[in-house]
N, C-alpha and C positions, 0 to 999 in steps of 0.2 A: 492502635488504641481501641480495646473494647469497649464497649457501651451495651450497658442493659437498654432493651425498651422504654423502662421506665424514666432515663436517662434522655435528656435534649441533647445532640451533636453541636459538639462547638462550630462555631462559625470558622475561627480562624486560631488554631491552634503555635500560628506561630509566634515563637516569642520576641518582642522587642529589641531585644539586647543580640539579636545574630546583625550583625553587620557583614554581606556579602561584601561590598565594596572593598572590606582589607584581607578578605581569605585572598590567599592568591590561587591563578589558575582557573579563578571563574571570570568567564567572559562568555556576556549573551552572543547569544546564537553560536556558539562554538564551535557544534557540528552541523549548525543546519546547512551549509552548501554540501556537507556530505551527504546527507539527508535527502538533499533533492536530487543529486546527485543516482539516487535508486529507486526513486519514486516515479514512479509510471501511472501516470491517470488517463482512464480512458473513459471518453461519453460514447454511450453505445446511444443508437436510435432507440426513437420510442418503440415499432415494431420488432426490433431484436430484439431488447431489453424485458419483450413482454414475453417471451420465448422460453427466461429463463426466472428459475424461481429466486435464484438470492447469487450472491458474488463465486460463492462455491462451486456451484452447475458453472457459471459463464469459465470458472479457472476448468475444470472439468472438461468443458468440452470443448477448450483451446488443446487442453494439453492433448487430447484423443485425435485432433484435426492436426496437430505437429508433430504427432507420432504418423500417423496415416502420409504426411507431409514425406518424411522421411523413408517409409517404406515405397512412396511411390515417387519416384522422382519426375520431373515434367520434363518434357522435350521442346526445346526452347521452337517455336514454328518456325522463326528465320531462318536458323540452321536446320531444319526436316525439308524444308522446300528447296532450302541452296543445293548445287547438287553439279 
């Protein structure tokens, strides 16, 4: 819905008369266990966090350190010592 400037935003544009309760098929939180399901939250420290300018850099220089990850594989020490 557009609105001129000159025009107030309605508060609550929805109408009275939608009764969700008898649509069928709606039910709260439907997907949210899927939801959570993909959602990965991570709190980085306050020194790391100051390291990086915004969400973008920190995806950025994950993905650069899992690429590097993969070209270099680690040599587990238990097994280099066993012998």
């Amino acid at each position: 819905m557009a609105t001129s400037p000159n025009q107030p935003v309605p508060d609550d544009d929805l109408q009275p008369e939608y009764d969700f309760r008898s649509m069928r098929g709606v039910v709260r939180g439907k997907y949210a266990a899927r939801y959570r399901e993909r959602l990965r939250m991570v709190r980085l420290a306050e020194d790391v966090s100051a390291a990086f300018a915004d969400e973008a850099a920190v995806n950025a220089a994950l993905r650069e350190y899992l690429t590097w990850r993969q070209e270099h594989p680690t040599v587990n020490p238990i097994q280099s010592t066993a012998g």
